[in-house]
Backbone and ligand atoms as CSV (ligand in chain L), in Angstrom:
chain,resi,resn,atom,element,x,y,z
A,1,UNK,N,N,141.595,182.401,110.243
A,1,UNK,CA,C,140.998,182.303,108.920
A,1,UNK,C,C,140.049,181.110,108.851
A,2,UNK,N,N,139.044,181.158,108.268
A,2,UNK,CA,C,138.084,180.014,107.891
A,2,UNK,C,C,137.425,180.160,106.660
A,3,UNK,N,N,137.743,178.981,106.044
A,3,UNK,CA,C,137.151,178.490,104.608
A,3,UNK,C,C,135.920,177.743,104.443
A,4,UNK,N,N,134.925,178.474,103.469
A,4,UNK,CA,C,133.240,177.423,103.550
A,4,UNK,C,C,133.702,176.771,102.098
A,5,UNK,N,N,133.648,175.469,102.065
A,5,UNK,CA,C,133.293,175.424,100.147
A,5,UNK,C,C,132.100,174.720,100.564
A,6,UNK,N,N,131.244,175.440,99.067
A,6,UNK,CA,C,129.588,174.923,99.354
A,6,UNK,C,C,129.197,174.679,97.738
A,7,UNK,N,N,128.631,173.180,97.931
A,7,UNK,CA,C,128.094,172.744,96.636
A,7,UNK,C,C,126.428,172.558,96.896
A,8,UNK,N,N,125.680,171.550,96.068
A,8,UNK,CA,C,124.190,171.492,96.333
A,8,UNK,C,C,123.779,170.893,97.519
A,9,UNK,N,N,124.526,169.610,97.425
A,9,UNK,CA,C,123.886,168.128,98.515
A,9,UNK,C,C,124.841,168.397,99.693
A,10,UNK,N,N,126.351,168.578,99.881
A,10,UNK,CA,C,127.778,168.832,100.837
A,10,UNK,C,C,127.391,167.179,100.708
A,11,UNK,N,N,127.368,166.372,99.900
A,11,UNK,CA,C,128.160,164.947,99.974
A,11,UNK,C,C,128.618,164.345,98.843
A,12,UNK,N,N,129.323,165.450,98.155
A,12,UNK,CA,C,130.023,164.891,96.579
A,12,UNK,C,C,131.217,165.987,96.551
A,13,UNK,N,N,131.164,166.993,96.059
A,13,UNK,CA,C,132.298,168.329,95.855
A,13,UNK,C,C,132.774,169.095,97.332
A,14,UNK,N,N,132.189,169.056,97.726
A,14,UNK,CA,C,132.574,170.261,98.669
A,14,UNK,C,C,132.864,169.219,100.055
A,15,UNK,N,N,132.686,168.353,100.738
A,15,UNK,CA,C,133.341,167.628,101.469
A,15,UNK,C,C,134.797,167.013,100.606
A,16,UNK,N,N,134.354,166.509,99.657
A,16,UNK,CA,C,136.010,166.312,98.785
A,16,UNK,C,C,136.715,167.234,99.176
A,17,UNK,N,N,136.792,168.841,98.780
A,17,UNK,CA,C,137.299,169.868,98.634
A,17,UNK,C,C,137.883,170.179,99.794
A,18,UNK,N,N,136.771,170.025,101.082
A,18,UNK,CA,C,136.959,170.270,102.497
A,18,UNK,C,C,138.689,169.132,103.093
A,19,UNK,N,N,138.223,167.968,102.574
A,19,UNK,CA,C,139.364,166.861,102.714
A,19,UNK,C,C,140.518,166.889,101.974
A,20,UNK,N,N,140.536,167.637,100.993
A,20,UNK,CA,C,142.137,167.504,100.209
A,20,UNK,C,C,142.560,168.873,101.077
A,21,UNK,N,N,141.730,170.178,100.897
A,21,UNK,CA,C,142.465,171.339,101.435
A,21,UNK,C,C,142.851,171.144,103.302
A,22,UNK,N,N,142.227,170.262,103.760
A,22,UNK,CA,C,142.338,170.053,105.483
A,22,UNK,C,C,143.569,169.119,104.986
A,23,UNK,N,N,143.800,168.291,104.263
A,23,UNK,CA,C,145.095,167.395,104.045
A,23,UNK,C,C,146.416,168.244,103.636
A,24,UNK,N,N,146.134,168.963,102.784
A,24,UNK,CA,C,147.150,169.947,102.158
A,24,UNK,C,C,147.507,171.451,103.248
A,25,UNK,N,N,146.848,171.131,104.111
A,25,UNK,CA,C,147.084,172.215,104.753
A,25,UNK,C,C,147.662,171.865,105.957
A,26,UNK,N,N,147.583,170.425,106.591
A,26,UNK,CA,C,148.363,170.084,107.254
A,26,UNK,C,C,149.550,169.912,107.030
A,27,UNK,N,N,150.031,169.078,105.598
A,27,UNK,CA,C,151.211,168.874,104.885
A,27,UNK,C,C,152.224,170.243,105.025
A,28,UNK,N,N,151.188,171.543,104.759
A,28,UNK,CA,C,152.186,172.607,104.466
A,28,UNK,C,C,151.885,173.388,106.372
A,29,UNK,N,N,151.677,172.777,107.249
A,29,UNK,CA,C,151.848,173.001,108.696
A,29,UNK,C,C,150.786,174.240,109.231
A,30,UNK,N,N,149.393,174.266,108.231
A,30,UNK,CA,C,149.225,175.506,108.500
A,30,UNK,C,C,147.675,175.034,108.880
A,31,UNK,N,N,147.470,173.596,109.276
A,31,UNK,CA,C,146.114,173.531,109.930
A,31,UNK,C,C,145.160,173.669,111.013
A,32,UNK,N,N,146.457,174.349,112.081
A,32,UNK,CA,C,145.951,174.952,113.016
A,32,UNK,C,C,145.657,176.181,113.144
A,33,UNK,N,N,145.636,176.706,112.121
A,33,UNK,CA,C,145.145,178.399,111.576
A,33,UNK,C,C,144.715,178.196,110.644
A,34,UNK,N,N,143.825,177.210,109.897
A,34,UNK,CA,C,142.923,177.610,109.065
A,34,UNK,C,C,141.783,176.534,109.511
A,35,UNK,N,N,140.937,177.205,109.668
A,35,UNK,CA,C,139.353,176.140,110.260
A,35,UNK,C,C,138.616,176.211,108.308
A,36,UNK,N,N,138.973,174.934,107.985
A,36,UNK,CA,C,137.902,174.561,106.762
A,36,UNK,C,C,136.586,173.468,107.187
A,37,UNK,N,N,135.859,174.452,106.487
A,37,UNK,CA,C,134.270,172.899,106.651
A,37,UNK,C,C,133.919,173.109,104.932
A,38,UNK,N,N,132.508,172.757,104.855
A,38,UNK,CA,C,131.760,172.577,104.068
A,38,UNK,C,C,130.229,172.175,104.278
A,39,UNK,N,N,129.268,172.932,103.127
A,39,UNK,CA,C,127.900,172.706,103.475
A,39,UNK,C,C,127.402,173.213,101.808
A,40,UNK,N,N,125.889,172.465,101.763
A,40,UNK,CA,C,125.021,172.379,101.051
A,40,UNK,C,C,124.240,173.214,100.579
A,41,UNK,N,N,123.661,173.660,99.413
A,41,UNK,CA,C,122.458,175.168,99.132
A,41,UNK,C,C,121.336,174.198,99.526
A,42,UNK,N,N,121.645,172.896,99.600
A,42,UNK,CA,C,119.930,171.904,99.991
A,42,UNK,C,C,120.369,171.110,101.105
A,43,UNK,N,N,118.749,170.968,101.622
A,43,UNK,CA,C,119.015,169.866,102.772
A,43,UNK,C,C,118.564,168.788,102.986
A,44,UNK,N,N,118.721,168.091,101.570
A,44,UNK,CA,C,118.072,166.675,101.478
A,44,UNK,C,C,118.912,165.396,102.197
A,45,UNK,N,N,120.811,166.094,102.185
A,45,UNK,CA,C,121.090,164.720,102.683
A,45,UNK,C,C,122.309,165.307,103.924
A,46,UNK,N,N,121.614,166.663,104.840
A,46,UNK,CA,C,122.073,167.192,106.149
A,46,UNK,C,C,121.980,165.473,107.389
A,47,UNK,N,N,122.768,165.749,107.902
A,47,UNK,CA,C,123.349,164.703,108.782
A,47,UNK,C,C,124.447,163.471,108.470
A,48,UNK,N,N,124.219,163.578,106.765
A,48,UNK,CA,C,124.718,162.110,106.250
A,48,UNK,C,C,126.624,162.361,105.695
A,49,UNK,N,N,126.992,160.883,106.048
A,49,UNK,CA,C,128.438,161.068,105.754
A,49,UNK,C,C,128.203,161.515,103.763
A,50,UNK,N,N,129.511,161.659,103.799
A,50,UNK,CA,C,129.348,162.060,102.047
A,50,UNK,C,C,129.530,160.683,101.601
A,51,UNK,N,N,128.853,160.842,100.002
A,51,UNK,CA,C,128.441,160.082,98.819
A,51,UNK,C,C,129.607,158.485,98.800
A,52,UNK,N,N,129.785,157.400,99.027
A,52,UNK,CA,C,130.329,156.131,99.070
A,52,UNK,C,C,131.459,156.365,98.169
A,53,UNK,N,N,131.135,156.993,97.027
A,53,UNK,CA,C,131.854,156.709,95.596
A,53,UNK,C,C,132.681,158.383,95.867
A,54,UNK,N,N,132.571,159.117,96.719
A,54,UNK,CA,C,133.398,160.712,96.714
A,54,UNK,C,C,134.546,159.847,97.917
A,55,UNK,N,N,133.876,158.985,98.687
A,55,UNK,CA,C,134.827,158.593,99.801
A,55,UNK,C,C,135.875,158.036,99.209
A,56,UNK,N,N,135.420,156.398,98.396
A,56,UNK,CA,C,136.257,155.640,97.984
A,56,UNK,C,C,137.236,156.598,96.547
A,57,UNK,N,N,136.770,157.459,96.160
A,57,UNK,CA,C,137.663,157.837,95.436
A,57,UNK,C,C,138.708,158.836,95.977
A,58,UNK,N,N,138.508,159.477,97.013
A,58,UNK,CA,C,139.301,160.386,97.715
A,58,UNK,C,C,139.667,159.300,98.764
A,59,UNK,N,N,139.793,158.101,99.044
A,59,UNK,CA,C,140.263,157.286,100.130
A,59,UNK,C,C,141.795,156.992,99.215
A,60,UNK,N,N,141.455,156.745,97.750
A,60,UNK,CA,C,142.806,156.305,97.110
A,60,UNK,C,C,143.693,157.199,96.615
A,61,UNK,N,N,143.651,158.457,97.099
A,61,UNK,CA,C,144.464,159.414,97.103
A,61,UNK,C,C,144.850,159.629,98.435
A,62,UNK,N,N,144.349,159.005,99.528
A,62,UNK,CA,C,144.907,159.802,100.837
A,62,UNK,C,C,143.940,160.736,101.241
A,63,UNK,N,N,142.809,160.649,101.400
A,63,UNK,CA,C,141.960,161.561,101.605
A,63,UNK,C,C,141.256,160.639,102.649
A,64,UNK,N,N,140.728,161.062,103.783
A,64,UNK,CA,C,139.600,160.710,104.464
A,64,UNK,C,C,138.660,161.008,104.641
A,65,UNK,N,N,137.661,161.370,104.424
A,65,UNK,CA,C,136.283,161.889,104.350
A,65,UNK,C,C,135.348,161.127,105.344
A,66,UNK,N,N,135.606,160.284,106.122
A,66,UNK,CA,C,134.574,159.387,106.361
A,66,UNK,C,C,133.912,160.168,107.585
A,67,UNK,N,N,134.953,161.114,108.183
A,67,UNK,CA,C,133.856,161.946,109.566
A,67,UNK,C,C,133.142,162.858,109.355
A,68,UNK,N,N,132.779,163.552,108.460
A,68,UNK,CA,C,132.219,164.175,108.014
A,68,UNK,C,C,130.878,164.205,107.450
A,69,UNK,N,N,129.870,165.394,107.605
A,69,UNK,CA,C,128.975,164.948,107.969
A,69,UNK,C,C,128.133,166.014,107.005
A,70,UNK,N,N,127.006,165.836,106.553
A,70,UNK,CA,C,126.404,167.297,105.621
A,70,UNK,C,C,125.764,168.742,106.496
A,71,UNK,N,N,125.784,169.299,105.986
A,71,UNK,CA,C,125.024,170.518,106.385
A,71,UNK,C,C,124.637,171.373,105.459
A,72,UNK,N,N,123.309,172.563,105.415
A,72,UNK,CA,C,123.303,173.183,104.498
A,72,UNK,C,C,123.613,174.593,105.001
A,73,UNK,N,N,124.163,175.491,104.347
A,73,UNK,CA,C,124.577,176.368,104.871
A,73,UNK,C,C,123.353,177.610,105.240
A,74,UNK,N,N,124.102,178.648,105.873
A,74,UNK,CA,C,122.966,179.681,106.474
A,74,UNK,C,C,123.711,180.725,106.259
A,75,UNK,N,N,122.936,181.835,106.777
A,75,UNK,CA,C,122.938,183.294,106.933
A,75,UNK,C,C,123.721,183.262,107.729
A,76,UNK,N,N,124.267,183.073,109.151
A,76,UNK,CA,C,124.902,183.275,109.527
A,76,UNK,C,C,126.204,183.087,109.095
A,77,UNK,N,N,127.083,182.215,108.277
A,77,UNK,CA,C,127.536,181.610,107.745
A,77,UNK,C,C,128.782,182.796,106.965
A,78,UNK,N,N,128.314,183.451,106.786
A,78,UNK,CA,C,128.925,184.729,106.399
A,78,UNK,C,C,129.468,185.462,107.018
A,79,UNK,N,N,128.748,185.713,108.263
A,79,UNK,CA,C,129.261,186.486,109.538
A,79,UNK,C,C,130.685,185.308,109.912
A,80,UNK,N,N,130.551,183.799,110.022
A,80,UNK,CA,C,131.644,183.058,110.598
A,80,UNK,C,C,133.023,183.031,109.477
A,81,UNK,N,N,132.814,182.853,108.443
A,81,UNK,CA,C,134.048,182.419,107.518
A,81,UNK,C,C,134.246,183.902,106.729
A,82,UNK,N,N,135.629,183.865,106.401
A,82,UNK,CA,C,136.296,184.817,105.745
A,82,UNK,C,C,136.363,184.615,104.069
A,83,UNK,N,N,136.229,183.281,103.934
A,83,UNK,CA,C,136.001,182.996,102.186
A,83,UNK,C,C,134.969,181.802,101.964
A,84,UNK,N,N,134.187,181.746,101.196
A,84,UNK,CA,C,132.952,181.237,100.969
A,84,UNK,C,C,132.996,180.721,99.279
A,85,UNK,N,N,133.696,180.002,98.883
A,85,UNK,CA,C,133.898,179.388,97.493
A,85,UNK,C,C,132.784,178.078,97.169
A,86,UNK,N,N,131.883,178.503,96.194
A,86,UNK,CA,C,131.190,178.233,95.621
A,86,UNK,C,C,131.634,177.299,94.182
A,87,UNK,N,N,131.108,175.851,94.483
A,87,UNK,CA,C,131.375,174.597,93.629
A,87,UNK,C,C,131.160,175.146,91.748
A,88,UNK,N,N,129.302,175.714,91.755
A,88,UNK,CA,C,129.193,176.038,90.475
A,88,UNK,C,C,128.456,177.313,90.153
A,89,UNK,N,N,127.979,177.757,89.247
A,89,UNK,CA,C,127.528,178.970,89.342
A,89,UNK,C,C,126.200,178.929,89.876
A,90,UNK,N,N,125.666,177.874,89.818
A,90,UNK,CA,C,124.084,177.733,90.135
A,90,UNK,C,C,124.066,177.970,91.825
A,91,UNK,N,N,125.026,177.491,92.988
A,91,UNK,CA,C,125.649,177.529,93.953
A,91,UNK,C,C,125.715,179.099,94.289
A,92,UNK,N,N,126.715,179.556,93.658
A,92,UNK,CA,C,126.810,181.106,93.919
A,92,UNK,C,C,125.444,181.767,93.745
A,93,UNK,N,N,124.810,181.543,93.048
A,93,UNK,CA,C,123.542,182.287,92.588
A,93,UNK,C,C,123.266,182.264,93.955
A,94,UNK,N,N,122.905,180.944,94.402
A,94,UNK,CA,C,121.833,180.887,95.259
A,94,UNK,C,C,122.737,181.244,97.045
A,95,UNK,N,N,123.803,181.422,96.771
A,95,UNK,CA,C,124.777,181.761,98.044
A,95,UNK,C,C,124.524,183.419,97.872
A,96,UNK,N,N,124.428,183.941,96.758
A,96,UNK,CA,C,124.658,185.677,96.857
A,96,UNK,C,C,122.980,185.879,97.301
A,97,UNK,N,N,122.033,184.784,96.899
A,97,UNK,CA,C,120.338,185.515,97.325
A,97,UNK,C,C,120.320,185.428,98.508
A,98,UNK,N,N,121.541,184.577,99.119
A,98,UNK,CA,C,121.210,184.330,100.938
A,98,UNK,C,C,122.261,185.161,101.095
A,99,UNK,N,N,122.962,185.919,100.494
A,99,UNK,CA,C,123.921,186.842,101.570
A,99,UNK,C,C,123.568,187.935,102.040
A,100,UNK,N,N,123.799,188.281,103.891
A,100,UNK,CA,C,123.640,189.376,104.050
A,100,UNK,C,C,124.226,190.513,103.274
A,101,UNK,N,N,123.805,191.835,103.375
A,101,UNK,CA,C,123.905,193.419,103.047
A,101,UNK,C,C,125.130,193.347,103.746
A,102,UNK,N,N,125.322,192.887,105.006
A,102,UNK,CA,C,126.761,193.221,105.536
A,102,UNK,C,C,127.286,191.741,105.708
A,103,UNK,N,N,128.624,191.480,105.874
A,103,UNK,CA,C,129.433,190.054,106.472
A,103,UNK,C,C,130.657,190.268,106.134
A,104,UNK,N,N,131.399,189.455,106.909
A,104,UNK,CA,C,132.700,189.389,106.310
A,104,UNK,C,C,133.099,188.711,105.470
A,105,UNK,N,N,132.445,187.506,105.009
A,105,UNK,CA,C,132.829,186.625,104.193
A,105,UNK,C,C,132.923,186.928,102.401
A,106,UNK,N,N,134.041,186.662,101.947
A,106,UNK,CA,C,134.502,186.837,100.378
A,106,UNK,C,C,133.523,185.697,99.741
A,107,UNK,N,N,133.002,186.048,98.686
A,107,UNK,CA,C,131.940,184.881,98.270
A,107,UNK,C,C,132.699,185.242,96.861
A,108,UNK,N,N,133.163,183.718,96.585
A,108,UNK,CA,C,133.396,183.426,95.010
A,108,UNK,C,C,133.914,181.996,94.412
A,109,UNK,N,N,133.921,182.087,92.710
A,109,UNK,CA,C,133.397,180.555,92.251
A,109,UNK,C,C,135.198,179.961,92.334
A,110,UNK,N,N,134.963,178.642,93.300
A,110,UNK,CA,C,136.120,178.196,93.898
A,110,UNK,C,C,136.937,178.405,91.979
A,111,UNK,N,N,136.903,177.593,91.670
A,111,UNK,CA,C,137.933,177.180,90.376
A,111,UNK,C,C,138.014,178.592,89.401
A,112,UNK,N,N,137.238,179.366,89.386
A,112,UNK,CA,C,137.267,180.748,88.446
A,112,UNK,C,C,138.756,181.779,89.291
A,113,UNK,N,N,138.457,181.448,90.509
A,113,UNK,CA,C,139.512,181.987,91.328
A,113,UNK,C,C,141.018,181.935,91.362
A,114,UNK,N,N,141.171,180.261,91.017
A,114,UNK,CA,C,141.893,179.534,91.268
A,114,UNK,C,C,142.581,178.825,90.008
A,115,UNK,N,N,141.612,178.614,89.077
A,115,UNK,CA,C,142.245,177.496,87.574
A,115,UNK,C,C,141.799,178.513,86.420
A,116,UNK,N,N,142.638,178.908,85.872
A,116,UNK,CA,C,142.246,179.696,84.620
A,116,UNK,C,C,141.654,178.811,83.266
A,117,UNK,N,N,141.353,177.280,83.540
A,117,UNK,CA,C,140.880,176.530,82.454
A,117,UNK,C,C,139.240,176.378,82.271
A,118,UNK,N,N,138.656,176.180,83.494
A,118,UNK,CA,C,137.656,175.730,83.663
A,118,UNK,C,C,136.804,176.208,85.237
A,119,UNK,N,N,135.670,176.949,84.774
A,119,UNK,CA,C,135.123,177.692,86.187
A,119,UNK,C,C,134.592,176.694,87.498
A,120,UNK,N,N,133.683,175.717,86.697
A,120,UNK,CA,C,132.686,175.165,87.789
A,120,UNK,C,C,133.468,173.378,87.603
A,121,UNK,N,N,133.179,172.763,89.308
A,121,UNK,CA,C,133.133,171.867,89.305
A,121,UNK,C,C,131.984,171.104,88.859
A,122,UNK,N,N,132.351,170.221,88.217
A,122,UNK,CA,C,130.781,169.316,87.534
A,122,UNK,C,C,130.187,168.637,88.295
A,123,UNK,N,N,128.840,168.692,88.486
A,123,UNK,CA,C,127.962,168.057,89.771
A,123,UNK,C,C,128.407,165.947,89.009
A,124,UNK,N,N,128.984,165.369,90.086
A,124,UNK,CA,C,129.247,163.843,89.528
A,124,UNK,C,C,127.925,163.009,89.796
A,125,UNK,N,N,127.293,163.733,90.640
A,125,UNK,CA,C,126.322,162.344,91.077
A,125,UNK,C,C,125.659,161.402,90.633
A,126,UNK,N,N,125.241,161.950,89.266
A,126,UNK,CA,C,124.620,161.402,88.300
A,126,UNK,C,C,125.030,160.601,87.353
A,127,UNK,N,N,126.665,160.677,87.543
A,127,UNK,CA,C,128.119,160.157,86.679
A,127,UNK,C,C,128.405,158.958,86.968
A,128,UNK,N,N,129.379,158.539,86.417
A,128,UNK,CA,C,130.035,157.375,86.547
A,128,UNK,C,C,131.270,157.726,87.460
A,129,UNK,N,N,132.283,156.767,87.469
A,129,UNK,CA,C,133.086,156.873,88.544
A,129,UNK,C,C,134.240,158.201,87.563
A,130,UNK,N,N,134.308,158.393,86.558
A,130,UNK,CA,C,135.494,159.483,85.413
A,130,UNK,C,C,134.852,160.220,86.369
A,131,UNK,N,N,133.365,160.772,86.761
A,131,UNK,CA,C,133.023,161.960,87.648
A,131,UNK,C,C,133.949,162.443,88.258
A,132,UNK,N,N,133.884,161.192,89.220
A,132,UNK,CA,C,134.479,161.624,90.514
A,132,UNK,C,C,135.917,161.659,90.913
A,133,UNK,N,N,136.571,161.067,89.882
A,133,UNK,CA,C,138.347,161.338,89.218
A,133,UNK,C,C,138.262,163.062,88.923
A,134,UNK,N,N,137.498,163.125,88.505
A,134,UNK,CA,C,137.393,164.538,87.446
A,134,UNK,C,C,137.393,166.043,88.612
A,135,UNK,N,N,136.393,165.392,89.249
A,135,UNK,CA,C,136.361,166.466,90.755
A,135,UNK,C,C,137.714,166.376,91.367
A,136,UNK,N,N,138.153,164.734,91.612
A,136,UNK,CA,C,139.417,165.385,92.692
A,136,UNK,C,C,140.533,166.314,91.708
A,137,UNK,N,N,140.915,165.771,90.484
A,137,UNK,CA,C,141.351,166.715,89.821
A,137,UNK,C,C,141.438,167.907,90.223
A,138,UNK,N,N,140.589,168.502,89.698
A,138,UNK,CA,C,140.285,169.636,89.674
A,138,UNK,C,C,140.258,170.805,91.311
A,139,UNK,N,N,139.245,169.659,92.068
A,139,UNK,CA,C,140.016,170.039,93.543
A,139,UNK,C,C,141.388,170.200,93.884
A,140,UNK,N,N,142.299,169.197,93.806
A,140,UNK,CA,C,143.636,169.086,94.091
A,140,UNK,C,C,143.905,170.251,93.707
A,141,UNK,N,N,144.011,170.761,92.100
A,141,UNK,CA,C,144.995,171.733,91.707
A,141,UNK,C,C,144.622,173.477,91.587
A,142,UNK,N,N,143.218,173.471,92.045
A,142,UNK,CA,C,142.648,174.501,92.365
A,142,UNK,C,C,143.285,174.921,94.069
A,143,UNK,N,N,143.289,173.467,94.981
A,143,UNK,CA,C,143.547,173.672,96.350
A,143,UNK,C,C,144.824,174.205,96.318
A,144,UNK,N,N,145.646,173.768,95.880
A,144,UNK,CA,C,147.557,174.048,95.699
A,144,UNK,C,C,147.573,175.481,96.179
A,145,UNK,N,N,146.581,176.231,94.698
A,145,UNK,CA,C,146.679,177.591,94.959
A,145,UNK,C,C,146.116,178.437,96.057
A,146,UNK,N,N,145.192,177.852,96.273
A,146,UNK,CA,C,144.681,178.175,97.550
A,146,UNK,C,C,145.355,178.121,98.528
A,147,UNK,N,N,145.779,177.471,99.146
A,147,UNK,CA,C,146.953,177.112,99.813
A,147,UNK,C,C,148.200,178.027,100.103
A,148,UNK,N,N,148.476,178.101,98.320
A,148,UNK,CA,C,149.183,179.581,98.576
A,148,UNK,C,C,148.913,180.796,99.018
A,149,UNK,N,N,147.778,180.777,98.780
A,149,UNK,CA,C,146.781,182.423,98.726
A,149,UNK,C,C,147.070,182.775,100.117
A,150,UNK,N,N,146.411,181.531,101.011
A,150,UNK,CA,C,145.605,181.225,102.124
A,150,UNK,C,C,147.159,181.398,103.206
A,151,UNK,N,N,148.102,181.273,102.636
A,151,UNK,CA,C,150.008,181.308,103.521
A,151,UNK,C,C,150.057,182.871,103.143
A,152,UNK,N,N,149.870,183.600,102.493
A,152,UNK,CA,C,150.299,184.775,102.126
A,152,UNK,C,C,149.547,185.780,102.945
A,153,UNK,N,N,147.908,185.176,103.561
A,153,UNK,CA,C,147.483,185.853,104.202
A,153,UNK,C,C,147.534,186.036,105.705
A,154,UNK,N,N,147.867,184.926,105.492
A,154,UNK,CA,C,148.102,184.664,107.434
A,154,UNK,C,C,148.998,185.504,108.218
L,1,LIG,P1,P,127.104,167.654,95.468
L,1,LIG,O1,O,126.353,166.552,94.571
L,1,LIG,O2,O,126.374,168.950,95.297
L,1,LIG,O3,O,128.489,167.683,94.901
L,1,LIG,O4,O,127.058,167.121,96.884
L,1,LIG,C1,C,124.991,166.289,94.670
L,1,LIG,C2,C,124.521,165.462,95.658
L,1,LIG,C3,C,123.186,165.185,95.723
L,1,LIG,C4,C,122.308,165.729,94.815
L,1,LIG,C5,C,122.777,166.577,93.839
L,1,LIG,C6,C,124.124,166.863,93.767
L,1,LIG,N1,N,120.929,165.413,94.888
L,1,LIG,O5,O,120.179,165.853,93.989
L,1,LIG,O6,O,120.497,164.723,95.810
């Protein structure tokens, strides 16, 4: 099994996302059968570790983020991963204009899937540090379920 989560930049939401579910998935013993990454609809900041303030706030939960690196995602991308969860709707938009006619990959909006409160993660970059509290939130308890999903399928 392999998981894409893909936001705009891949150095705020979706490396977070990538690091709690690679943490939570070790915890529950199942990280050697599930390959998670993460990547970008842009490629303004491909090569770069993620955002200082996504690190240090996912560092004080137990999160490491620091090897990680951006990418923006592709066409092929579909053909490799089996689920493809999309940060916000603007994301999906632009993930369904790049999807092939055929792939294997499930394309849908991570938290609509997952949290019956609230669909999209909020882009923080522009935020203060509540942002980026607000994302792991919301990551964490969206991932749980995932987690479950992701044991049921294996
Ligand atoms: P992300 O946040 O999509 O969660 O990685 C952003 C990072 C960078 C930019 C926008 C959003 N940017 O405009 O550079």
């Amino acid at each position: 099994m392999r998981v894409l989560f893909v936001c705009l930049g891949n150095i705020c939401r979706s490396p977070t996302a990538e690091g709690v579910l690679r943490h939570k998935l070790r915890e529950a013993g199942m990280v050697d059968q599930i390959e998670v990454a993460s990547a970008g609809t842009g490629d303004w900041h491909v090569g770069k570790a993620p955002d200082k303030r996504s690190q240090a706030a996912a560092k004080l939960r137990g999160y490491d983020l620091s090897a990680q690196r951006a990418q923006q995602v592709t066409r092929a991308d579909f053909a490799t991963y089996d689920l493809i969860l999309a940060m916000d709707n603007s994301n999906l938009r632009n993930l369904k204009a790049l999807q092939p006619a055929k792939g294997k990959a499930e394309l849908d909006l991570f938290l609509r899937r997952y949290d019956s409160e609230i669909d999209e993660v909020p882009d923080p970059y522009y935020d203060g540090d509540q942002g980026f509290e607000q994302v792991l939130d919301l990551i964490e308890r969206a991932s749980d379920r995932l987690v479950i999903e992701l044991k049921g399928r294996l």
